[in-house]
C-alpha positions in Angstrom: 0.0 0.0 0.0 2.7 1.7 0.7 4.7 1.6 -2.0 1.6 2.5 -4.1 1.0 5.8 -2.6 4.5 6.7 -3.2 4.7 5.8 -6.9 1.3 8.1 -7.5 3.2 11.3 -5.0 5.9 10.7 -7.4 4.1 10.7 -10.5 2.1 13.6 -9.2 5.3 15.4 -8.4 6.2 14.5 -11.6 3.1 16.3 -13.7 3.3 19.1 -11.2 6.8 19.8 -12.2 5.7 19.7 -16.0 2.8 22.1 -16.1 5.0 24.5 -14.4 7.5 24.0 -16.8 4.6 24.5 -19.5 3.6 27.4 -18.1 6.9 29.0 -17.3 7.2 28.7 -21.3 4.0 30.2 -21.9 3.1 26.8 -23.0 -0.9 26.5 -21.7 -2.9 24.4 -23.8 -0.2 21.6 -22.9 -0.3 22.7 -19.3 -4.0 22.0 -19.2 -3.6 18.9 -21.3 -1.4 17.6 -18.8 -3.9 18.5 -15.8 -6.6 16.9 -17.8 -4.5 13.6 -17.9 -3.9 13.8 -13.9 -7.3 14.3 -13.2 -8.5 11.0 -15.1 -5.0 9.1 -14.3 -3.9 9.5 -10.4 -6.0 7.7 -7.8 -5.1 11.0 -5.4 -6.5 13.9 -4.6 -4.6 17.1 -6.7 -2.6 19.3 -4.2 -3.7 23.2 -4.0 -0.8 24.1 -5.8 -1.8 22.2 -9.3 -5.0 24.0 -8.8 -3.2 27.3 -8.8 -1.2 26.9 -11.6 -3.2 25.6 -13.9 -5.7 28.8 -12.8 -2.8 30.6 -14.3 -3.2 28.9 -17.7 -7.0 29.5 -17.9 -6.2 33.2 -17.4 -3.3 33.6 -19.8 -5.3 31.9 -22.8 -8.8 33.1 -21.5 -10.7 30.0 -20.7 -12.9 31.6 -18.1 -15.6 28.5 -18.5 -13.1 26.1 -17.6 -11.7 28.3 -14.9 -14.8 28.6 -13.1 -15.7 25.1 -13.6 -11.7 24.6 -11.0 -13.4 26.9 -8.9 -16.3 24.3 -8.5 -13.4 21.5 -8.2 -11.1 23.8 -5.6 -14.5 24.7 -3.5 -15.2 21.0 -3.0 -11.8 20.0 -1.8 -11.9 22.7 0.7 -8.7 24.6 -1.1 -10.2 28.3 -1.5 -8.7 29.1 2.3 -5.7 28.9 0.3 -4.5 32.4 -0.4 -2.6 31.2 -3.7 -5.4 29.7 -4.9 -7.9 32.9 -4.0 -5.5 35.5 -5.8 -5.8 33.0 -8.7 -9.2 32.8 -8.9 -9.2 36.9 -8.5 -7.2 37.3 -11.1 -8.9 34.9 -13.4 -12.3 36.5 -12.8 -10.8 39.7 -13.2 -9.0 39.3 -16.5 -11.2 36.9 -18.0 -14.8 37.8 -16.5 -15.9 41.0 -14.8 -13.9 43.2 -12.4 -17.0 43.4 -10.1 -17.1 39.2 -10.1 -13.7 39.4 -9.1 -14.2 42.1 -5.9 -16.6 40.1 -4.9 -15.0 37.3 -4.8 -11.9 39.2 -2.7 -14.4 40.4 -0.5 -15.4 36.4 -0.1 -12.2 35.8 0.7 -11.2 35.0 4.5 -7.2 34.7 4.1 -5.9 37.4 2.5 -2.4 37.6 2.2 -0.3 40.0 0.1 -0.5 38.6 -2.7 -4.3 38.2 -2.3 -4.3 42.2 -1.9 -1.8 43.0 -4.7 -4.2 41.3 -7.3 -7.0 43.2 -6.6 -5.1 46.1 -6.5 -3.6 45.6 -9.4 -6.7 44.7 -11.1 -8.4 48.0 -10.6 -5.0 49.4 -11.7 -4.1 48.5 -14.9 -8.4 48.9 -15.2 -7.4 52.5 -14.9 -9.7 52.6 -11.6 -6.6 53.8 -9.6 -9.0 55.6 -7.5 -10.3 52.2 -6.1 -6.9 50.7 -5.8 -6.0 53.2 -3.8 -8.7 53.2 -1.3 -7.7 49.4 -1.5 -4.0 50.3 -0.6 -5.6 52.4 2.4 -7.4 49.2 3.7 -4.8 46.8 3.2 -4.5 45.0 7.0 -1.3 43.7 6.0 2.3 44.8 4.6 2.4 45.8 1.7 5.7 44.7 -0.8 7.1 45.9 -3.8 4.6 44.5 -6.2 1.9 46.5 -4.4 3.7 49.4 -5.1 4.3 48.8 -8.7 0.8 48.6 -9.6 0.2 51.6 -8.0 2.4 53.9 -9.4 1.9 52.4 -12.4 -1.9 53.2 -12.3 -0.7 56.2 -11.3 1.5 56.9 -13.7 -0.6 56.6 -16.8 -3.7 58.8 -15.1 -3.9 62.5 -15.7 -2.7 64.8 -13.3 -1.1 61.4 -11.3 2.4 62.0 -11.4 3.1 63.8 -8.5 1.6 61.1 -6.6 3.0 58.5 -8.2 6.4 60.0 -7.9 5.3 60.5 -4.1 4.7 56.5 -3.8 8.2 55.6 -5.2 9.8 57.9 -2.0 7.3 55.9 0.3 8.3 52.9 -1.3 12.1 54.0 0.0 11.0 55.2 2.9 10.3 51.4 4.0 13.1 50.1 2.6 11.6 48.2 0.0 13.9 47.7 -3.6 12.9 49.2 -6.4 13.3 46.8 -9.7 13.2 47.0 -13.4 8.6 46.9 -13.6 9.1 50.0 -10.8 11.6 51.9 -13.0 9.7 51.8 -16.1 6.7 52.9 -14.2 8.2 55.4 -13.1 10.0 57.1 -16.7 6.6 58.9 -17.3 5.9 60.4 -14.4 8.9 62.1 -13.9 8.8 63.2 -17.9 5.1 64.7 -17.1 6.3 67.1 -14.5 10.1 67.6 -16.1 11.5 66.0 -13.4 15.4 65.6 -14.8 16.9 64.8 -11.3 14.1 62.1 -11.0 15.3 60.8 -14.4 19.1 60.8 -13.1 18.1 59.5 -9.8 16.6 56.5 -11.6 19.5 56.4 -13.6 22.0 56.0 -11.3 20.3 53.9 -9.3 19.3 51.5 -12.4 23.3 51.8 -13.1 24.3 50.7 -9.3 21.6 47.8 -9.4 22.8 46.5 -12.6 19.3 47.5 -14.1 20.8 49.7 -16.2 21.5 47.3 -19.5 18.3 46.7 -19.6 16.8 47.3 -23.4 13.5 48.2 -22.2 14.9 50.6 -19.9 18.1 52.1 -21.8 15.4 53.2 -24.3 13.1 54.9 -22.2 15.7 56.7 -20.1 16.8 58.2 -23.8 13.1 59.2 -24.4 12.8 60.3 -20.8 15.9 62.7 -21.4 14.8 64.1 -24.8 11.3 65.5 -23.5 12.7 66.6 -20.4 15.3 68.6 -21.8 12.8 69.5 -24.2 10.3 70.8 -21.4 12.8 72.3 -19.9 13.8 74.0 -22.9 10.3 75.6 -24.2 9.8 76.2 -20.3 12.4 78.6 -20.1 12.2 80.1 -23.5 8.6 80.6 -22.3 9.6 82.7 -19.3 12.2 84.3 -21.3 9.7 85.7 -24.0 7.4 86.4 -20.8 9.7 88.7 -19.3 10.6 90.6 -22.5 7.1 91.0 -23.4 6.8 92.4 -19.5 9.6 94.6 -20.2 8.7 96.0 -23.4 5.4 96.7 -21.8 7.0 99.2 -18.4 9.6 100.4 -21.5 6.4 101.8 -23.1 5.2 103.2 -20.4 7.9 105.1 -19.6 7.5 106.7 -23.1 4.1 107.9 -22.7 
C-alpha cells in the first residue's frame, strides 16, 4: 500500500513539475492537457498548488468557462482558504470575466495575504480605476511589498494629473526600505517626464546603473526618451519665461515713453 501511494506522490510530483515547466514557457494548452491527464489518471487527490497553476493557464489563454468550472473542483476540496489559490481565482475572474465578479469574490475571501491584496489592486490598476486601488491600498491590513507598489504607481502613472503622486509613492516605497526593480523603473519614466523631473530621471539612472538594471533594453530606451522630453520641457519652459519677461519689459519700457 505503501509503496503505491509513493509511486502516485511521485508521478504527481512529476506532472506538477511539467505544467510549471509549461507554463513557465507560456506553453498553456499543454499545461492543461497535462492537468486533464492527472485528473482521469492519479487515484489521489490534486494538491492546492496544481489548482493554482493551472488557474494561471485559464487566465493567460482566457478560458474563463473552464476556470470557473476549478473553482467548483477547488471549492469542494476545501482549497479556496488557500490564499494562492484565492489570488488566482481573482485574477482569473478579473482578467477573463468582470472586475465586479472578481471584488466580490476578494471580499469572499477570509485569508488574505499579500499577494491576495496585490491582485485586486492591481486589477483596478491597470483597469485605470486607480481611485479604487488606492482606497484598497488604504485598507490593506497587511504589509504591503514591492509588487503593491508597482501597480500603483503604475496606475498612477498613466492617469492625468497622477504624477506627482506616483512619484510621491516611489519615496514611500524607499522610505520602508523596500527595492525598487526593473517593472518599478519603467513605471516610473513617465511620471517624472510629465512634470520635467530631470533629477528624477538621473536619480533613476543611477540607481538602475548601481543595481545592474541599467542594460536593460526596455529601460536604456526609455531613459533616452525620458531625457529628450525633459530637456525638451525644460527648454520651451524657459524660452517661455524668457519671451514672458521681454514682453513684460517691453510693456513698463512703453510706459515710460508715454
Amino acid at each position: 500500500m505503501s509503496s503505491f501511494y509513493s509511486t502516485t506522490h511521485q508521478r504527481l510530483l512529476y506532472f506538477t513539475k511539467l505544467i510549471s515547466s509549461h507554463i513557465n514557457q507560456s506553453r498553456h494548452e499543454q499545461a492543461l492537457s497535462v492537468f486533464h491527464h492527472m485528473q482521469s489518471s492519479l487515484a489521489m487527490s490534486l494538491d492546492p498548488h496544481v489548482f493554482s497553476l493551472i488557474l494561471k493557464s485559464c487566465t493567460a489563454i482566457h478560458r474563463p468557462h473552464l476556470g470557473t468550472s476549478i473553482h467548483a473542483h477547488a471549492s469542494k476540496a476545501s482549497f479556496l482558504s488557500n490564499p494562492f489559490i484565492s489570488s488566482a481565482l481573482i485574477d482569473l475572474y478579473g482578467k477573463c470575466i468582470s472586475l465586479p465578479s472578481a471584488r466580490q469574490l476578494f471580499d469572499e475571501t477570509t485569508h488574505r495575504n499579500v499577494v491576495v491584496w496585490n491582485t485586486i489592486i492591481s486589477l483596478y490598476a491597470h483597469s485605470h480605476d486607480v481611485t479604487a486601488a488606492l482606497q484598497l491600498f488604504q485598507h490593506m491590513d497587511v504589509a504591503p511589498n514591492e509588487s503593491t507598489f508597482n501597480s500603483i504607481i503604475a496606475g498612477l502613472a498613466g492617469s492625468n494629473d497622477g504624477s506627482f503622486k506616483a512619484i510621491a509613492f516611489y519615496r514611500k516605497m524607499l522610505e520602508l526600505c523596500l527595492k525598487p526593480r526593473l517593472i518599478t523603473l519603467l513605471a516610473l519614466l513617465p511620471a517624472s517626464v510629465g512634470v520635467a523631473a530631470l533629477n528624477l530621471i538621473k536619480e533613476i539612472h543611477g540607481y538602475a546603473i548601481r543595481n545592474d538594471i541599467d542594460p536593460h533594453p526596455q529601460l536604456s530606451s526609455g531613459l533616452v526618451e525620458a531625457y529628450a522630453k525633459s530637456h525638451f520641457e525644460i527648454e520651451i519652459s524657459t524660452h517661455t519665461t524668457s519671451f514672458a519677461r521681454g514682453l513684460e519689459f517691453h510693456a513698463q519700457g512703453s510706459k515710460v515713453l508715454q
